[in-house]
C-alpha positions as a Markdown table, in Angstrom:
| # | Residue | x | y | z |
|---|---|---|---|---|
| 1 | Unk | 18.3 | 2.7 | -9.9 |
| 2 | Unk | 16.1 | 2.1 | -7.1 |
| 3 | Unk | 17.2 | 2.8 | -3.5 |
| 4 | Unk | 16.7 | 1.1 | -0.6 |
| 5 | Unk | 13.9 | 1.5 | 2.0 |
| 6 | Unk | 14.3 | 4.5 | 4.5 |
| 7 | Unk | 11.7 | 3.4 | 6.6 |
| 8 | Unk | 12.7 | 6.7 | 9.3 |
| 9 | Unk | 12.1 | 8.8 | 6.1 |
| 10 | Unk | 8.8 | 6.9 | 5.1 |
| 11 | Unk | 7.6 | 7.8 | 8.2 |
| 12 | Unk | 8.3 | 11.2 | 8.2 |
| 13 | Unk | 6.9 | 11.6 | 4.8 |
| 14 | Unk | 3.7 | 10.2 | 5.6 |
| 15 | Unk | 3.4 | 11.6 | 9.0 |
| 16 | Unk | 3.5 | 15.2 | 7.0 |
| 17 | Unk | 0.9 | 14.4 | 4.6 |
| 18 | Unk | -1.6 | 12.8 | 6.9 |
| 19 | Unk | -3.8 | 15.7 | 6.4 |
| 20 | Unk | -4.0 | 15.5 | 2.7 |
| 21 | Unk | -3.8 | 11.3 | 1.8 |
| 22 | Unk | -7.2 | 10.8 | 2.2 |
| 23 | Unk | -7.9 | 13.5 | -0.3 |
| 24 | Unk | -5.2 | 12.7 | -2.6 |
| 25 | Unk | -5.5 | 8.2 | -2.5 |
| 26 | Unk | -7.9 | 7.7 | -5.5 |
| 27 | Unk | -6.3 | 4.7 | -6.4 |
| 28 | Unk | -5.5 | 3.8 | -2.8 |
| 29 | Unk | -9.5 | 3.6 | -2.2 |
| 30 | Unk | -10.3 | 1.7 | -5.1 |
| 31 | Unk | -7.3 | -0.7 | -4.0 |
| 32 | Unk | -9.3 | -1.5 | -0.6 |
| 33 | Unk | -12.7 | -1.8 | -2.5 |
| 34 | Unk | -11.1 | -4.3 | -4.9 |
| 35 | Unk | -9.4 | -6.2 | -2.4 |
| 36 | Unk | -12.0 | -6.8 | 0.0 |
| 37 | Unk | -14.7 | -7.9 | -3.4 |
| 38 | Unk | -12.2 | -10.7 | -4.1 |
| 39 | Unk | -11.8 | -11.5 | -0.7 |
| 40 | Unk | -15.2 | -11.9 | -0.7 |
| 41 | Unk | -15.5 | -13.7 | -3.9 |
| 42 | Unk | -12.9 | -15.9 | -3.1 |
| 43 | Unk | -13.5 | -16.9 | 0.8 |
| 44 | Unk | -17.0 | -16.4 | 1.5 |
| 45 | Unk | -16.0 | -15.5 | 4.7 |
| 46 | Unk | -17.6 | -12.7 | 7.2 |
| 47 | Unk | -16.9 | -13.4 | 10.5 |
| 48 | Unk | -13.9 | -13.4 | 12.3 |
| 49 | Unk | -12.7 | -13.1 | 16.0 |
| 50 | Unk | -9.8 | -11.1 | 15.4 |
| 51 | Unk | -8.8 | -9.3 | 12.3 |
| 52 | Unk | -5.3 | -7.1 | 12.2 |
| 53 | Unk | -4.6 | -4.2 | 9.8 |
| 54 | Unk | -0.8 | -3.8 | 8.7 |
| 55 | Unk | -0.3 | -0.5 | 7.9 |
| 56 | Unk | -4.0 | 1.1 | 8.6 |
| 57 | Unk | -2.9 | 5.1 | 7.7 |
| 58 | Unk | -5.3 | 7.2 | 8.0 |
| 59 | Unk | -8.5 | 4.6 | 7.4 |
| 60 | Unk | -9.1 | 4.1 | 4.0 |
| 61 | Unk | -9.4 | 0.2 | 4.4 |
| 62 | Unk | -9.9 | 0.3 | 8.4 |
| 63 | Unk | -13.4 | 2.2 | 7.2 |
| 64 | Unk | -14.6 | -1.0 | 5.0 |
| 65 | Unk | -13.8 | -3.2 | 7.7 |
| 66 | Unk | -17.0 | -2.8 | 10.3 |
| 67 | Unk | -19.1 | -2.7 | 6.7 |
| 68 | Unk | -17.7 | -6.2 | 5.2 |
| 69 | Unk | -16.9 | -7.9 | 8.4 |
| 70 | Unk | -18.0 | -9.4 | 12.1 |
| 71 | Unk | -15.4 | -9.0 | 14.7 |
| 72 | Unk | -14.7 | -9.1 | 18.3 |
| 73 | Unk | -11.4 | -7.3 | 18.0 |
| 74 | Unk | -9.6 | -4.8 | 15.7 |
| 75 | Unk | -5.9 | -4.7 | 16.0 |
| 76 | Unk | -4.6 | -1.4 | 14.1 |
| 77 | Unk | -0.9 | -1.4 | 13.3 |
| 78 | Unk | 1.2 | 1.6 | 11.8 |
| 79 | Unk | 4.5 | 3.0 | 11.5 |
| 80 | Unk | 3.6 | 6.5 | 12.0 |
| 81 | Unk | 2.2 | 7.3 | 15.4 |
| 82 | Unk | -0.1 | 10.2 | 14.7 |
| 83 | Unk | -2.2 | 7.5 | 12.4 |
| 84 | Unk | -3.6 | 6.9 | 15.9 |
| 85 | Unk | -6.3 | 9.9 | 16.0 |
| 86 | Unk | -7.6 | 8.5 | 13.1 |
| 87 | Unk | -9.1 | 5.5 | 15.2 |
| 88 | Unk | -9.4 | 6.5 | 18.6 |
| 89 | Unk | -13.5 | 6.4 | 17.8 |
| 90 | Unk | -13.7 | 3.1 | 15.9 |
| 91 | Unk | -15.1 | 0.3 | 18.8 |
| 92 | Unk | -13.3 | -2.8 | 19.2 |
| 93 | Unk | -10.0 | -1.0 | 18.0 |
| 94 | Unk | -6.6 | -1.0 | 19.2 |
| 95 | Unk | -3.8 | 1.2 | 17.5 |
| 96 | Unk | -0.4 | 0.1 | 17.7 |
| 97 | Unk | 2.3 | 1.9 | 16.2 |
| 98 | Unk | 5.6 | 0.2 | 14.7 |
| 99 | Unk | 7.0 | -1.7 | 12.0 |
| 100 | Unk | 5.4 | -4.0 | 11.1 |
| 101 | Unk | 8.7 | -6.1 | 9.9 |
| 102 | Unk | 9.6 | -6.0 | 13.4 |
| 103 | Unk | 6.4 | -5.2 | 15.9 |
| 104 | Unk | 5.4 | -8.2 | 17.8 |
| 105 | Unk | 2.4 | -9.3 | 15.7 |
| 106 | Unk | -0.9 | -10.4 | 17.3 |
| 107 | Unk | -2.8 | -13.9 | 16.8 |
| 108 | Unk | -5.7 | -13.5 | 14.3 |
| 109 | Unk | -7.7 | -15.0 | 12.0 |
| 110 | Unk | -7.3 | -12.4 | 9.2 |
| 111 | Unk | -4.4 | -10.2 | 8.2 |
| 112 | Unk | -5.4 | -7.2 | 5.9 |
| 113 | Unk | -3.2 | -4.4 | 4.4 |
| 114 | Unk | -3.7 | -1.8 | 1.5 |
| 115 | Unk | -0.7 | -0.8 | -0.4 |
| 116 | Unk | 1.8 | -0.9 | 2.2 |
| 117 | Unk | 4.1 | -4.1 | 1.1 |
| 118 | Unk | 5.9 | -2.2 | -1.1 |
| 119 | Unk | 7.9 | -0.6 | 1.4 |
| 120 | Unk | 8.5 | -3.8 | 3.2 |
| 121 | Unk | 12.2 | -4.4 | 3.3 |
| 122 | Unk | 11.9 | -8.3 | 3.4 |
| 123 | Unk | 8.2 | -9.8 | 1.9 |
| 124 | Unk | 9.4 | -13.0 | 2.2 |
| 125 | Unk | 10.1 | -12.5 | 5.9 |
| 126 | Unk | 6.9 | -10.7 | 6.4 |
| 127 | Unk | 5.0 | -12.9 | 5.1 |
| 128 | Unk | 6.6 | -15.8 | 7.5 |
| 129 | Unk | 5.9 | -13.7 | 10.4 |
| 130 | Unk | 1.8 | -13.6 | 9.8 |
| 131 | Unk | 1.6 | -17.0 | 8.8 |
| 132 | Unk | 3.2 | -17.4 | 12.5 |
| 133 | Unk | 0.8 | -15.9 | 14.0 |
| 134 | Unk | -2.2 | -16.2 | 12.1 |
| 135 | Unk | -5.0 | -18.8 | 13.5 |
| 136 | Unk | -5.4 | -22.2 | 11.8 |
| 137 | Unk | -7.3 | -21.3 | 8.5 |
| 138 | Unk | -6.7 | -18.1 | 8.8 |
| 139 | Unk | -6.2 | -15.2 | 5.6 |
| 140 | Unk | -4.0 | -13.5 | 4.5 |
| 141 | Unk | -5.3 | -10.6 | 2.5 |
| 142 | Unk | -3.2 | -7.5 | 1.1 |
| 143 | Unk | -2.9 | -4.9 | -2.2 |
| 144 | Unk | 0.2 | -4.0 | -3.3 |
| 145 | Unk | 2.1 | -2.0 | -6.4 |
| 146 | Unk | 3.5 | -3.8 | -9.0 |
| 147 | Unk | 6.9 | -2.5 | -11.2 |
| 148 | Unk | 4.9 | -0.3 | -13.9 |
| 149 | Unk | 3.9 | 2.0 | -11.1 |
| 150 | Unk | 4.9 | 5.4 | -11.5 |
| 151 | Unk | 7.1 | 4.6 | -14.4 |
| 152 | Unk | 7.1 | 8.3 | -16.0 |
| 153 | Unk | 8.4 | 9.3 | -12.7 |
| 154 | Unk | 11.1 | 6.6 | -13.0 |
| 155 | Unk | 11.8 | 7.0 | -15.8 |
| 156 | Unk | 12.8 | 10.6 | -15.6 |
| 157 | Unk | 14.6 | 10.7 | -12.4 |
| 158 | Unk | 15.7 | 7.3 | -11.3 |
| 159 | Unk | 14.1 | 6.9 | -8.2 |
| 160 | Unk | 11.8 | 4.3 | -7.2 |
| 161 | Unk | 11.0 | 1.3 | -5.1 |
| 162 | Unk | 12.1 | -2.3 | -6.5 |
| 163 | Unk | 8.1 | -3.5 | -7.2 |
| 164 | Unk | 8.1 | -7.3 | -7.2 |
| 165 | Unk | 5.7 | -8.8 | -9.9 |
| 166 | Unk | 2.5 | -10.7 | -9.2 |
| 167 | Unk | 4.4 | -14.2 | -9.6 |
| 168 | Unk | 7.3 | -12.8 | -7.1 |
| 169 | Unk | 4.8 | -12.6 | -4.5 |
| 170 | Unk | 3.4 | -15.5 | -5.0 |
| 171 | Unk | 6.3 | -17.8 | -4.6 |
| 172 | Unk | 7.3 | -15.8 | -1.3 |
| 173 | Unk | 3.8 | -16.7 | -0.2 |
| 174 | Unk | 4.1 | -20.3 | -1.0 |
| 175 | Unk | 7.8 | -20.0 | 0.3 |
| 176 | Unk | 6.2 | -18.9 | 4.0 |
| 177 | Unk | 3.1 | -21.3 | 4.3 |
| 178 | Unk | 0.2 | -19.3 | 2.3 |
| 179 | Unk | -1.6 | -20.8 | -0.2 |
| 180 | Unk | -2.6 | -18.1 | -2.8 |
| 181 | Unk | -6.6 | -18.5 | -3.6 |
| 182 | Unk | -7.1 | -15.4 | -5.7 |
| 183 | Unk | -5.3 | -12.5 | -7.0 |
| 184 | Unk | -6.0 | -9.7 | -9.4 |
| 185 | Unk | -3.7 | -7.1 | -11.1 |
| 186 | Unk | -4.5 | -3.8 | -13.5 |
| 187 | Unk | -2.9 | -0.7 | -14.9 |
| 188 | Unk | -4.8 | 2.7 | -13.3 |
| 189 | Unk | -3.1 | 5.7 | -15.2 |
| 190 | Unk | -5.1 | 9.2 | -13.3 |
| 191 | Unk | -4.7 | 12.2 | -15.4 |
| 192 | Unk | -3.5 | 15.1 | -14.2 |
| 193 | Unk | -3.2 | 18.8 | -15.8 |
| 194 | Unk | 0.5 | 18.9 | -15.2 |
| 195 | Unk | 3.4 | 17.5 | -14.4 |
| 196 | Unk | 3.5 | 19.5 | -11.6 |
| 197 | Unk | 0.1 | 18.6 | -10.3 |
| 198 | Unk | 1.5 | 14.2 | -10.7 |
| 199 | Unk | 4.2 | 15.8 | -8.3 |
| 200 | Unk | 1.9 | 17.8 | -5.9 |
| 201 | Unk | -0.5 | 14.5 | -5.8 |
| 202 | Unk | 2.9 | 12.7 | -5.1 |
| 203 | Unk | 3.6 | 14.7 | -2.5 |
| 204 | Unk | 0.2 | 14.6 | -0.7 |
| 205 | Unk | 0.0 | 11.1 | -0.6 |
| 206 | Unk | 3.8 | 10.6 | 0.9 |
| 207 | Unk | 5.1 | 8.8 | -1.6 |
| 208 | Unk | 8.2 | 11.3 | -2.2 |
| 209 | Unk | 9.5 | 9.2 | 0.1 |
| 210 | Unk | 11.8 | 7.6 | -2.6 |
| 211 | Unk | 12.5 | 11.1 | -4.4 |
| 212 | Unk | 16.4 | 10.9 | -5.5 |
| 213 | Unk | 18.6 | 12.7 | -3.4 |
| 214 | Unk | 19.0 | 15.8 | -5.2 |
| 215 | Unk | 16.6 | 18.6 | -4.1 |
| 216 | Unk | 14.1 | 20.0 | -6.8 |
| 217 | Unk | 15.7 | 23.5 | -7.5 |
| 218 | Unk | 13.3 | 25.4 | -10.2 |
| 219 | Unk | 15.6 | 24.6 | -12.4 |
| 220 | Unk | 15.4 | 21.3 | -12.1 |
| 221 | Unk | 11.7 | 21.3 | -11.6 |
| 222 | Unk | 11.4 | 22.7 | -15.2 |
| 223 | Unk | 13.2 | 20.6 | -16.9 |
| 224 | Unk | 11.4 | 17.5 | -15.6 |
| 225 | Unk | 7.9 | 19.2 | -16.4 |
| 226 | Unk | 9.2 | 20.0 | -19.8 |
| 227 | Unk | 10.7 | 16.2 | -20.0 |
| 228 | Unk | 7.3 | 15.0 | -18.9 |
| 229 | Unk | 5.3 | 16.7 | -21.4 |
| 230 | Unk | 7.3 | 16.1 | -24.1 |
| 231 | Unk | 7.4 | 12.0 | -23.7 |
| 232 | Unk | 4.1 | 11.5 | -22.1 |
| 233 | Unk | 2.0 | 14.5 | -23.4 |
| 234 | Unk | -2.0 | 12.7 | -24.1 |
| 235 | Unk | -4.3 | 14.4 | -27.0 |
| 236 | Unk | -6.2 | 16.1 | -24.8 |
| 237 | Unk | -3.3 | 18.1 | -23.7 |
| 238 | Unk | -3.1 | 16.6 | -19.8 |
| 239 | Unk | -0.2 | 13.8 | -18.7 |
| 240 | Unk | -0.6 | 10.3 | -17.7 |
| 241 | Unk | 0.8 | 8.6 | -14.2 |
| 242 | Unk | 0.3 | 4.6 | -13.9 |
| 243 | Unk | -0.4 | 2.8 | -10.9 |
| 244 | Unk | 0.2 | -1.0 | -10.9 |
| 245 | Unk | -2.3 | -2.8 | -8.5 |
| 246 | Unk | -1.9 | -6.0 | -7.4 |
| 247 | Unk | -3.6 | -7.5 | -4.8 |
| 248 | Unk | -3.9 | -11.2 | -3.4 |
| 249 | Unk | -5.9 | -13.5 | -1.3 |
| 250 | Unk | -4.4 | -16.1 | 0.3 |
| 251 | Unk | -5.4 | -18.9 | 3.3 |
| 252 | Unk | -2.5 | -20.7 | 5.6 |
| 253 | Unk | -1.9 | -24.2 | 4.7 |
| 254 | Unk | -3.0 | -26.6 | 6.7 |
């Protein structure tokens, strides 16, 4: 079964792989593309006085931002505090680190984030906290993974976050005064030579964060790549990982 939410071990993890993710997010990039064309699509909207990143990482999303949007003020907000050398150049930028269930949030009149919520302990609670503090009209704008993501892993070991489903997010919106104007979800499965490659691209990307408990001895190692290969083996002799993207548009209700 799925654990619960170490967010000191999140941190860790993701601290150590700051020098790979980049590298490694495929689908984490396409996720910030996708969210901020039906943003777009959805809003029309460009220019904003203050726009706040939840969960920036290393910059994926922050680097769209200047390119889709006006601004007078970047607020930058992550739980791991070495994020911050990936921003100290960006103008109009301020890193904070912290969680962001529990920093003090800033006003603004657009809330972004790129597959962070997942780890979020309480969505519902989060989501009442920037519609708080988000200016009259404001957006709300985020990606997040739904429940088939990484299901070979799961289904192998165990481990894994609790995804909530498109329609679980939405009534914790509505719940917390959003009104949801757009959302899109799709299945990404990357390919990857080996099993031990899904686990290596795992690793860089800090997402053995939720790894069960017991350590991977070689022996345990080889029989999960054996395991792997044998239920999820493709024709053209590499295996399969899925990625669940969801990601959501919404405005404050007035």
């Amino acid at each position: 079964m799925p654990g619960e939410i170490d967010k000191n071990a999140v941190r860790k993890r993701f601290g150590r792989s700051l020098a790979t993710y980049n590298g490694a997010a495929a689908v984490q990039r396409e996720m910030a593309g996708t969210l901020l064309d039906l943003f777009t699509s959805a809003t029309l909207e460009r220019q904003f006085a203050e726009i706040t990143e939840l969960g920036c990482g290393a910059g994926i999303l922050t680097d769209l931002i200047p390119e889709r949007f006006d601004y007078a003020r970047l607020t930058l907000i992550d739980l791991v505090p070495e994020c911050a050398q990936f921003h100290e150049h960006r103008p109009n930028a301020h890193f904070l680190a912290g969680d962001i269930e529990e920093i003090d949030l800033p006003e603004s009149g657009l809330f972004l984030s790129n597959a962070v919520f997942q780890w979020a302990a309480d969505p519902g609670r989060l989501f009442g906290r920037i519609a708080e503090k988000l200016n009259r009209g404001g957006y709300l704008a985020f990606t997040t993974f739904g429940p088939e993501t990484l299901r070979e892993v799961s289904a192998l070991t165990g481990g894994g976050l609790a995804y909530r489903t498109a329609k679980e997010l939405n009534v914790l919106l509505e719940a917390n005064g959003f009104e949801v104007l757009a959302a899109r979800e799709e299945l990404l499965t990357p390919e990857f030579d080996s099993p031990l490659d899904v686990l290596k691209s795992l690793k860089a990307t800090g997402v053995t964060a939720v790894s069960p408990a017991e350590p991977w001895s070689r022996r345990r190692l080889a029989a999960f790549s054996e395991a792997y290969t044998g239920n999820f083996r493709l024709p053209n002799g590499k295996v399969p990982l899925t990625y669940h993207p969801i990601a959501l548009v919404a405005g404050k209700k007035q």
